[in-house]
N, C-alpha and C positions, 0 to 999 in steps of 0.2 A: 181409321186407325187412331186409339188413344195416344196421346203424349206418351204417359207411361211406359206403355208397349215398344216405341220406337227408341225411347233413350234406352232402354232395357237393351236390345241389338246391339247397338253402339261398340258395346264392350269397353273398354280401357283405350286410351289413348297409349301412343309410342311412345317407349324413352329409349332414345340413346345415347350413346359416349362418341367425344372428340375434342378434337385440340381448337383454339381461337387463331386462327388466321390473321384476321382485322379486329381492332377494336375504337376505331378514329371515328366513327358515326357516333351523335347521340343516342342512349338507351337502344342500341343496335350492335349486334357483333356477326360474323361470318366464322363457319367451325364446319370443318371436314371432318366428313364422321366417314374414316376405312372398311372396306370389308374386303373379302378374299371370295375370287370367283373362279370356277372352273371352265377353261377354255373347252368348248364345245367340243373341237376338232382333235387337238392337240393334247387333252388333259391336264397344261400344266395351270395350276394358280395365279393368276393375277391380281394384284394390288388394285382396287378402284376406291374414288371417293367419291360420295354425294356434299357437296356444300349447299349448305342452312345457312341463312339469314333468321338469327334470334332475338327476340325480346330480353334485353336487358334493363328491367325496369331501375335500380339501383347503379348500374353500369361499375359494378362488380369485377367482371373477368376483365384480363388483360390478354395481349399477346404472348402465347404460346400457353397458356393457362387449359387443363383439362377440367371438359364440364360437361356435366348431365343434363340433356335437352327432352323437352315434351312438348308432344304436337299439340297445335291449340287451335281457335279459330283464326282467323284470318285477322291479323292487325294491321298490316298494310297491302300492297298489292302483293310482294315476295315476302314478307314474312308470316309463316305459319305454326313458329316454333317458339319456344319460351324456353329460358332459362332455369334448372329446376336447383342448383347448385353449381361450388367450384368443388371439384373434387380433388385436384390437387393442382398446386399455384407453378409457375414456372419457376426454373431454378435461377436464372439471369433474368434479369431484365425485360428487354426484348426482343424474341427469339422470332426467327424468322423460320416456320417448317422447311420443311424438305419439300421440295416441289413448286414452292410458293413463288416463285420468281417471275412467271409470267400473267 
């Protein structure tokens, strides 16, 4: 199989949106990105998040800052994700989410 032919498959890499959790690591930040899932049993919607460990080569975002992330290769052992933008900045300072407490 040519090179070609295999990046062709590939397709586009993922972007998605979420808020910056941490951002106390070098050119590193951690961002819960939410989605809404339908309980099997019960039908009702529940709230879940996946947290990403991102590439912040600039180290840009802040806490509680919303930003657009895409998958990349592997830059360290957990990180597989880069920063694509800030989309919009936090309105205080440093905002601690909802949920973050533990």
């Amino acid at each position: 199989m040519s090179e070609a032919t295999s990046s062709e498959n590939r397709g586009s890499p993922r972007q998605l949106t979420g808020r910056v959790l941490a951002h106390n690591r070098d050119k590193t930040i951690k961002v819960a990105v939410e989605r809404m899932t339908k309980h099997p049993a019960y039908g009702k919607y529940m709230k879940r998040r996946t947290v990403c460990h991102v590439h912040d080569e600039q180290n840009l975002a802040k806490t509680g800052d919303f930003v657009e992330i895409m998958e990349c290769r592997p830059i360290s052992k957990t990180k597989n994700w880069r920063l694509v933008k800030v989309v919009e900045k936090s309105r205080t300072g440093e905002v601690t989410p909802a949920g973050a407490e533990g």
